[in-house]
Backbone as a printed PyTorch tensor [residue, N CA C, xyz], in Angstrom:
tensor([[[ 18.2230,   5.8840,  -6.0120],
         [ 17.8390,   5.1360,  -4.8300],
         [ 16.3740,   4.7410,  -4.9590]],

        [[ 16.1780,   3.5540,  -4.7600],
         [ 14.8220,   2.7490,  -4.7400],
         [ 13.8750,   3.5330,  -3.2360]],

        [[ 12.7480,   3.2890,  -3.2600],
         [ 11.6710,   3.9500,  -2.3280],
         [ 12.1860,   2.6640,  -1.0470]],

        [[ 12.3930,   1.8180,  -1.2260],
         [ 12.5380,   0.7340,  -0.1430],
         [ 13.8300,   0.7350,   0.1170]],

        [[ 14.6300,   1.5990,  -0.3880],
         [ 16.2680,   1.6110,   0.1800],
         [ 16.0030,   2.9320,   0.8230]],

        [[ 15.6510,   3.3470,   0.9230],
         [ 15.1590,   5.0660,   2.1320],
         [ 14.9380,   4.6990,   3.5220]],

        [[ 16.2900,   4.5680,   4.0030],
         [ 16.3790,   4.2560,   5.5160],
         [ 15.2400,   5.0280,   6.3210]],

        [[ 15.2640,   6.2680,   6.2000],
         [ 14.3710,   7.2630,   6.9140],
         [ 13.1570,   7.6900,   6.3420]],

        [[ 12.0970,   6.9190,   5.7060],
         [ 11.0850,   7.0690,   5.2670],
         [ 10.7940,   7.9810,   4.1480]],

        [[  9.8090,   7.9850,   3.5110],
         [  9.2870,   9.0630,   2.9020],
         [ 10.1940,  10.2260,   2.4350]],

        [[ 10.1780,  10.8400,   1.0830],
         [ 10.9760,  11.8230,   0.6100],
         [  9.8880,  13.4420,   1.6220]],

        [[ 11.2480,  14.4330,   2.0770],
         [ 10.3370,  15.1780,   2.8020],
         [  9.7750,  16.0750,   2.4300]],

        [[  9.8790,  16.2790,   0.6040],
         [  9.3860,  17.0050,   0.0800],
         [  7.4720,  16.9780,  -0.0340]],

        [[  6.9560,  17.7760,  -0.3110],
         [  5.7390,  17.8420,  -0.6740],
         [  5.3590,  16.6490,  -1.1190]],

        [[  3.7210,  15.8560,  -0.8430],
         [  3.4180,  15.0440,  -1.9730],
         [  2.4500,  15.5140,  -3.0610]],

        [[  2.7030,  14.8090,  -4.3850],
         [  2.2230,  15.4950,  -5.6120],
         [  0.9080,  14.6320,  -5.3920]],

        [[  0.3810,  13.6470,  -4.6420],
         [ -0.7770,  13.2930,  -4.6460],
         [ -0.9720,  12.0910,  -3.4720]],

        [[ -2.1930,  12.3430,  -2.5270],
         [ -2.6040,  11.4880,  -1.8830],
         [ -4.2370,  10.2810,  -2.3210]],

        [[ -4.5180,   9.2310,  -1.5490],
         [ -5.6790,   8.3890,  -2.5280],
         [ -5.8990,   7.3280,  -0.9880]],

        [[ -7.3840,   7.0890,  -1.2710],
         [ -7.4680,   6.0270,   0.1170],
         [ -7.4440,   4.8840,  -1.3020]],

        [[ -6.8430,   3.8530,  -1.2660],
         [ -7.6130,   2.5470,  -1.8300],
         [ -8.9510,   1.7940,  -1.2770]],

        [[ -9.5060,   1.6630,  -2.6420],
         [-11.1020,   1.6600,  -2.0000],
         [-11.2990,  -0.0780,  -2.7700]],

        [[-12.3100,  -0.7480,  -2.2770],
         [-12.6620,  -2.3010,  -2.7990],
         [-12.6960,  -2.1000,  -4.1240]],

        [[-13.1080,  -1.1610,  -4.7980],
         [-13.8350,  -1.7040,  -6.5340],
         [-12.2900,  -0.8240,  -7.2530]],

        [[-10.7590,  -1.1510,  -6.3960],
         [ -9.4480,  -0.7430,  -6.7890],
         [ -8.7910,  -2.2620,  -6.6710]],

        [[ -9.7710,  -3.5300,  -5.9710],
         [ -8.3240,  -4.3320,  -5.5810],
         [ -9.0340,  -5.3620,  -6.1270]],

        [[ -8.2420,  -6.7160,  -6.0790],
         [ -9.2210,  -8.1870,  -6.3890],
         [ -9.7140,  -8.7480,  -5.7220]],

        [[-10.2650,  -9.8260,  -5.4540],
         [-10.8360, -10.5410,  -4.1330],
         [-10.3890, -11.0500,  -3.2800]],

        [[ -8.8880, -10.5390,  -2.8610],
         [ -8.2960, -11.3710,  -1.7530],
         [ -8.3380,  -9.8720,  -0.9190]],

        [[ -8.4010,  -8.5560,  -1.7010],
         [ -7.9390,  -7.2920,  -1.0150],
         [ -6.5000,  -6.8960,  -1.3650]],

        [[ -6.5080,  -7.1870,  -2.3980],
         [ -4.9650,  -6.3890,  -2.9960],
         [ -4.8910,  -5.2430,  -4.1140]],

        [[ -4.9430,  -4.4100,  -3.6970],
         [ -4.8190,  -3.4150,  -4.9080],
         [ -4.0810,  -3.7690,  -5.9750]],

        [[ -5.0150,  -3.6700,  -7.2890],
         [ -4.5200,  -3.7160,  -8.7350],
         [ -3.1920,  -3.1330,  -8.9640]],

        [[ -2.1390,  -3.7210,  -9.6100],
         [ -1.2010,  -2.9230,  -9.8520],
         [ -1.1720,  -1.6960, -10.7400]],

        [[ -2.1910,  -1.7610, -11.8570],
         [ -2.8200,  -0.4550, -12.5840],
         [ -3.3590,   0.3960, -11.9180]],

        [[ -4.0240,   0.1830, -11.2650],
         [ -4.7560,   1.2810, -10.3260],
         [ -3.0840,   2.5060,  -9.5060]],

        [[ -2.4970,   1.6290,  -9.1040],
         [ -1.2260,   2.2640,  -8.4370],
         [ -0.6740,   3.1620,  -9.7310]],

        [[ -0.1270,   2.2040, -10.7710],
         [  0.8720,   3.3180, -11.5750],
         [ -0.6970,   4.3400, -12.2240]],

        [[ -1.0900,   4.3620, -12.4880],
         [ -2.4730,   5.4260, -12.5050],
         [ -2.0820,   6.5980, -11.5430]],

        [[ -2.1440,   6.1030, -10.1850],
         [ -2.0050,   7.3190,  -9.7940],
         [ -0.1850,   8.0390,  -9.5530]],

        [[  0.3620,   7.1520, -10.0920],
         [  1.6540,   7.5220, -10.1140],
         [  1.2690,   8.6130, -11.2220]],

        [[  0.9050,   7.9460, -12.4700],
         [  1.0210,   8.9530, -13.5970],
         [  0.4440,  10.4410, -13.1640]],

        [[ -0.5240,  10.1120, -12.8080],
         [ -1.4780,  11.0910, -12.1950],
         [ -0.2960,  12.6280, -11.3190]],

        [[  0.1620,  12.0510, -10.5190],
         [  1.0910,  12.2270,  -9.7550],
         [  2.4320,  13.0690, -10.5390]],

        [[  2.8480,  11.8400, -11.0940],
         [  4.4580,  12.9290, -12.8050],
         [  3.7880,  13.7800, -13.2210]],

        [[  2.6040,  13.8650, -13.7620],
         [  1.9770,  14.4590, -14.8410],
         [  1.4640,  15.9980, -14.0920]],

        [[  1.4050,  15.8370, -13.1240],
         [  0.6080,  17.2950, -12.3660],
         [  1.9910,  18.2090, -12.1530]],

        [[  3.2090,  17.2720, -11.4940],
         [  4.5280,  18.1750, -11.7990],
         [  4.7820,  18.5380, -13.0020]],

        [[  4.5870,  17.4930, -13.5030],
         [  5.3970,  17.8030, -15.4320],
         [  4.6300,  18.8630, -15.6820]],

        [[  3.4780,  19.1390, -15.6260],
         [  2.6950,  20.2010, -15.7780],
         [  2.8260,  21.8590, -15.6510]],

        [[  2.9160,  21.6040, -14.4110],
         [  3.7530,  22.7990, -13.9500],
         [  4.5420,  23.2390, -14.4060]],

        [[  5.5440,  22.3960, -14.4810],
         [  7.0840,  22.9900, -14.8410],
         [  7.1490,  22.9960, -16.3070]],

        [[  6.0780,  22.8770, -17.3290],
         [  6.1260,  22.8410, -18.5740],
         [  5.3720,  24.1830, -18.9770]],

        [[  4.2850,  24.5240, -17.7240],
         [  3.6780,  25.4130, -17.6070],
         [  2.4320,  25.5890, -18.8500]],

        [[  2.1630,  23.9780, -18.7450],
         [  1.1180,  23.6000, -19.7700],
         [  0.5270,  22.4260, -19.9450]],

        [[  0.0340,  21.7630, -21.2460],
         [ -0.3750,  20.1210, -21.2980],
         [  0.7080,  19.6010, -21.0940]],

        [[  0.3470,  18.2230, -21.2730],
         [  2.0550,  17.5300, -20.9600],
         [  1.0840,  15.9620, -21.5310]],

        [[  2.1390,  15.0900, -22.0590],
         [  1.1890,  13.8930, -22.1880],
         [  2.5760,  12.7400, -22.2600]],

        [[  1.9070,  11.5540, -21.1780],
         [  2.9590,  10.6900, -20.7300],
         [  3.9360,   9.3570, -22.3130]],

        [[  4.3710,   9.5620, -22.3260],
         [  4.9700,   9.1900, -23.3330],
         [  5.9140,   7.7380, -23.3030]],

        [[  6.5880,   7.3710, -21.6990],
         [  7.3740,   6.6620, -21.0700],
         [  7.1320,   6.1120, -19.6320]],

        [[  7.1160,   4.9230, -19.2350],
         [  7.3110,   4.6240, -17.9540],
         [  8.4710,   3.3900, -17.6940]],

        [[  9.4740,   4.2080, -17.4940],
         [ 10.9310,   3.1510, -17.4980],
         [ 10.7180,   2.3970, -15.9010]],

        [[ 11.2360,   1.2740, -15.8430],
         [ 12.1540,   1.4280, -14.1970],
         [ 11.3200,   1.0710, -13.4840]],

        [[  9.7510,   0.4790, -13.6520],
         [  8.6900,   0.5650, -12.3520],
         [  8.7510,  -0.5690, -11.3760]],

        [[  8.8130,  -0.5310, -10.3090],
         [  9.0080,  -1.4270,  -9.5090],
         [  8.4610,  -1.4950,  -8.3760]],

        [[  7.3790,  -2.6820,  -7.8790],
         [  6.7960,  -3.0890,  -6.9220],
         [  7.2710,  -3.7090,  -5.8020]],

        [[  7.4510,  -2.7730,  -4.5420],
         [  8.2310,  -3.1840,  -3.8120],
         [  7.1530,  -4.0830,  -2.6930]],

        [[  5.8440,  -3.6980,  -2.0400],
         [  4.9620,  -4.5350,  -1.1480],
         [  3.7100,  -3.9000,  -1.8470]],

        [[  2.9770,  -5.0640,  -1.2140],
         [  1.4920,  -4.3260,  -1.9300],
         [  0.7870,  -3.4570,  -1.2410]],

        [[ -0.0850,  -2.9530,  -2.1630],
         [ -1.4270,  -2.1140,  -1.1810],
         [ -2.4830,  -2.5430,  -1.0800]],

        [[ -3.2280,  -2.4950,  -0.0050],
         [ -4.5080,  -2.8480,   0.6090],
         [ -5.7100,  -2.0650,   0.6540]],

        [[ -6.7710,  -2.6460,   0.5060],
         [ -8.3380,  -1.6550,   0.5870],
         [ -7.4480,  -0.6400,   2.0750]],

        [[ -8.2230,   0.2100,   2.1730],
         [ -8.0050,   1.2760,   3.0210],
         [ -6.6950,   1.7840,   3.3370]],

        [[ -5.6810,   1.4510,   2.8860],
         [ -4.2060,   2.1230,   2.5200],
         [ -4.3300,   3.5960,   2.1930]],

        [[ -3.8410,   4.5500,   2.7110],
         [ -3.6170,   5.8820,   2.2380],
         [ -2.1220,   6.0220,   1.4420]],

        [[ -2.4140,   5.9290,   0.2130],
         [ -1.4020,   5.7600,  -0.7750],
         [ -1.0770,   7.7170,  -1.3000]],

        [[  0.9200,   7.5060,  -0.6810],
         [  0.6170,   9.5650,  -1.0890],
         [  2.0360,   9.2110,  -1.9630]],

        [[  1.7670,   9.6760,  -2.9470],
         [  2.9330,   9.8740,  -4.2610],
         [  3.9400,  10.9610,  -4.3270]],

        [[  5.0130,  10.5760,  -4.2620],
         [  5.9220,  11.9910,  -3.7260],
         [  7.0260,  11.7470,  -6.0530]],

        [[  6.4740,  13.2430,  -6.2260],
         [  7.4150,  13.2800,  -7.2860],
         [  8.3550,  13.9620,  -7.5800]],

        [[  9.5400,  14.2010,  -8.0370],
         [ 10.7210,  14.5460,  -8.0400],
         [ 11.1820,  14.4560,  -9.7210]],

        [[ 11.2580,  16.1240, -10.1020],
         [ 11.7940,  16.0870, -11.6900],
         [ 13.2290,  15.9130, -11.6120]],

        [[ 13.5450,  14.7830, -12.6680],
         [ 15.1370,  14.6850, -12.7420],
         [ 15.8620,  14.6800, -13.6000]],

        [[ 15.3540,  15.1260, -14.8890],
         [ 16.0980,  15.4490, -16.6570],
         [ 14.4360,  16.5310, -17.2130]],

        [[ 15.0830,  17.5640, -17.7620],
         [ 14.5420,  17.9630, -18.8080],
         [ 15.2250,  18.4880, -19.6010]],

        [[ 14.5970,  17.8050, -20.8120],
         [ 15.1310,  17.9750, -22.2100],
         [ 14.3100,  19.0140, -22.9620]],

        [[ 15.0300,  18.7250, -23.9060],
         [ 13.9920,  20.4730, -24.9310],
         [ 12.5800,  20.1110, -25.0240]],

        [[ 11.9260,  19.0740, -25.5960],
         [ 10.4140,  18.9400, -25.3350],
         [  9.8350,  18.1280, -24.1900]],

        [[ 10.7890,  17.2650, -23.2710],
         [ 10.5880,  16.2810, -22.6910],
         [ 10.8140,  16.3380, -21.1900]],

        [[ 10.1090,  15.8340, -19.5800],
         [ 10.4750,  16.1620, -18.3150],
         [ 10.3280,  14.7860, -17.9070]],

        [[ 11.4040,  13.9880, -17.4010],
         [ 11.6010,  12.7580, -16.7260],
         [ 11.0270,  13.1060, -15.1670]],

        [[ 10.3390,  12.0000, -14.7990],
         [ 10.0320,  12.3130, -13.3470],
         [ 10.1200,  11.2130, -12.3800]],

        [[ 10.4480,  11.1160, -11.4250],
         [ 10.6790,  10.2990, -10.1560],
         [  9.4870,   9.9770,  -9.4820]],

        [[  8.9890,   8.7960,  -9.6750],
         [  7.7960,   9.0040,  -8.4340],
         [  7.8180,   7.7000,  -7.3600]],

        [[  7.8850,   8.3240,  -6.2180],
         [  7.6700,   7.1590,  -5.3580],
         [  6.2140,   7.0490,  -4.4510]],

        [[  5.9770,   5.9540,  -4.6320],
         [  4.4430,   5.4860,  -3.2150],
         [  4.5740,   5.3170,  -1.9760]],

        [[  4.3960,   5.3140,  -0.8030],
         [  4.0650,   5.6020,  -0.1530],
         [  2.9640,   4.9600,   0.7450]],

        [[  2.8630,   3.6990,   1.1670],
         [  1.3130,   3.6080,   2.2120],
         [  1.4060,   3.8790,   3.4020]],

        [[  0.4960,   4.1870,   3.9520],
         [ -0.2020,   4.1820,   5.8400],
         [ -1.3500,   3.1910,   5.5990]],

        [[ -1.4200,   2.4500,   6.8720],
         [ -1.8200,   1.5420,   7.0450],
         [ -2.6860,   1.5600,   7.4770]],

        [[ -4.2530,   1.4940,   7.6820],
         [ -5.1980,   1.6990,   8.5990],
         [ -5.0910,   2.8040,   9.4270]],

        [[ -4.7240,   3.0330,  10.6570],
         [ -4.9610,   4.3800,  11.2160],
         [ -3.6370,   4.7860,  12.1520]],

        [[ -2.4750,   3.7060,  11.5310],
         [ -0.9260,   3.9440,  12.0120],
         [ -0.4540,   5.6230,  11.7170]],

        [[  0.7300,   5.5420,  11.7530],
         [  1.2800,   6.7280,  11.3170],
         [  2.5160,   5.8110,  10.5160]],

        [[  3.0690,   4.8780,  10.3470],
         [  4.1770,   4.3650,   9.8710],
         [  3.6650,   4.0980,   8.5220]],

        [[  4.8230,   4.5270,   7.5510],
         [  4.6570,   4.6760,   5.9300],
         [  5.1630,   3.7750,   5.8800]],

        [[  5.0520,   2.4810,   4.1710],
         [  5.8520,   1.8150,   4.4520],
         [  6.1990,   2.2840,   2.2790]],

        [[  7.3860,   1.6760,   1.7650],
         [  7.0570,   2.3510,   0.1810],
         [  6.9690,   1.0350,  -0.6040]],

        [[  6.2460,   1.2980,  -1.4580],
         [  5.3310,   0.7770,  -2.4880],
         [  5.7780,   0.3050,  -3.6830]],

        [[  5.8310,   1.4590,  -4.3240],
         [  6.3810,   1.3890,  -4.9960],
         [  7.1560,   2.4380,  -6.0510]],

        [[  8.5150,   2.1850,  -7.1520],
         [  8.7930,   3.8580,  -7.1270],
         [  8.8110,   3.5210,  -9.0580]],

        [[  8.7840,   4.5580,  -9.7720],
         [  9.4680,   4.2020, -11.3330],
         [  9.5140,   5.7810, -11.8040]],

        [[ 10.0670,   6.0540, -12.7970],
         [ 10.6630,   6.9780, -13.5280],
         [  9.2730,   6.8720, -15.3540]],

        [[  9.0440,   8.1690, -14.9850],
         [  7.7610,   8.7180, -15.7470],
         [  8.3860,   9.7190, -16.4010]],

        [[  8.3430,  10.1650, -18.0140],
         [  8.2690,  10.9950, -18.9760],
         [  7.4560,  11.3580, -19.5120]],

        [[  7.2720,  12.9710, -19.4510],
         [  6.3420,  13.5970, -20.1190],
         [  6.5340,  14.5870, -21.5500]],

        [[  5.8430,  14.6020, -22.2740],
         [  6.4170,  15.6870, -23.1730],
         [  5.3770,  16.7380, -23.3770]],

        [[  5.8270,  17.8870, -23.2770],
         [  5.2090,  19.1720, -23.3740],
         [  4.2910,  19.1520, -24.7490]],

        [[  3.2320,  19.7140, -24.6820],
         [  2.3240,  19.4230, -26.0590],
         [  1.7300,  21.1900, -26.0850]],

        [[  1.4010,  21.4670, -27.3050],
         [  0.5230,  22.3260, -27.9200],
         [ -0.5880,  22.4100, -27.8520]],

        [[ -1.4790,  23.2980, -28.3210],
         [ -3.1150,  23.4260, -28.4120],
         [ -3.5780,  22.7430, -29.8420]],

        [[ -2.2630,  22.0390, -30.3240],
         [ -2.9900,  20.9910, -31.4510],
         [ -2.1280,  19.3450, -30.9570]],

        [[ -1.5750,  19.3140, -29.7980],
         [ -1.1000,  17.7780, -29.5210],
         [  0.3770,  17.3560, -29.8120]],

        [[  1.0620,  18.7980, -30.7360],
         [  2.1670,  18.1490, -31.0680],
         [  3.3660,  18.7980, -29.9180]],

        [[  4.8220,  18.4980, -29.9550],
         [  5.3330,  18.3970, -28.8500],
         [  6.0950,  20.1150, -29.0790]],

        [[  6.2570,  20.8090, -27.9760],
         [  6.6820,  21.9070, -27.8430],
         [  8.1250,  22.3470, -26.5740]],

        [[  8.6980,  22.8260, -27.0870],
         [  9.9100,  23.2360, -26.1300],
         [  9.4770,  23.8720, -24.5580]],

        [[  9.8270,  22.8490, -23.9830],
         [  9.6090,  22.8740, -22.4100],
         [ 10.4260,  24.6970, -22.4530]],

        [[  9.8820,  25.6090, -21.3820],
         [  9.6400,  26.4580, -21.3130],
         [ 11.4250,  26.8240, -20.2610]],

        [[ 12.2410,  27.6010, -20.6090],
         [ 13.5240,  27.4320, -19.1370],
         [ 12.8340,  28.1970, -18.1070]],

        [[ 13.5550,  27.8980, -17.3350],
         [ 12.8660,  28.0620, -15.6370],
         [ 13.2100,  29.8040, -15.0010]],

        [[ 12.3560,  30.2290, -14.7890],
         [ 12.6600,  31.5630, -14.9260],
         [ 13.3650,  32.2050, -13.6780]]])
């Protein structure tokens, strides 16, 4: 399910990261960069993948990304992520965006894509994601 097919807003899980968008993030009309966003998406997979690898992790894939409305200077952009395959070295992750609007309470979503990480070593190369204890 796409972030903009979520009848009832926002996933109600935890978010893996919140961000105000600030001017020296958007272009001169006031639109946030689309890099700046998957940035903090990655930002966002990568702190779960982390965890659950229970180590480095380094992004390897970004399938699926899709811009559903834009974001604006002062948008509170919160990234909700969701692991959904792990493989022996590798953790697929779900991430969807999220804005508030100036000083509303209504979220509206952003945008969502599917992020892979792979578990790495203390020399860079890839290591068997850890089973879940």
């Amino acid at each position: 399910m796409h972030a903009s097919d979520r009848p009832d807003g926002p996933p109600k899980t935890e978010p893996a990261l919140r961000a105000i968008a600030m001017p020296a993030d958007a272009n001169p009309y006031g639109d946030i960069f689309g890099g700046w966003l998957l940035s903090q998406m990655d930002l966002a997979g990568g702190t779960v993948a982390t965890r659950r690898a229970r180590g480095r992790t380094a992004t390897i894939a970004i399938t699926g990304m899709s811009f559903h409305r834009p974001v604006f200077i002062g948008d509170e952009v919160t990234c909700y992520a969701e692991i959904v395959r792990i493989g022996t070295t590798s953790i697929t992750v779900k991430v969807e965006s999220w804005a508030r609007r100036g000083t509303g309470e209504e979220q509206v979503a952003v945008t969502d894509g599917t992020f892979t990480y792979v578990a790495v070593d203390g020399d860079r190369r890839p290591r068997p994601v850890p089973r879940e204890s």
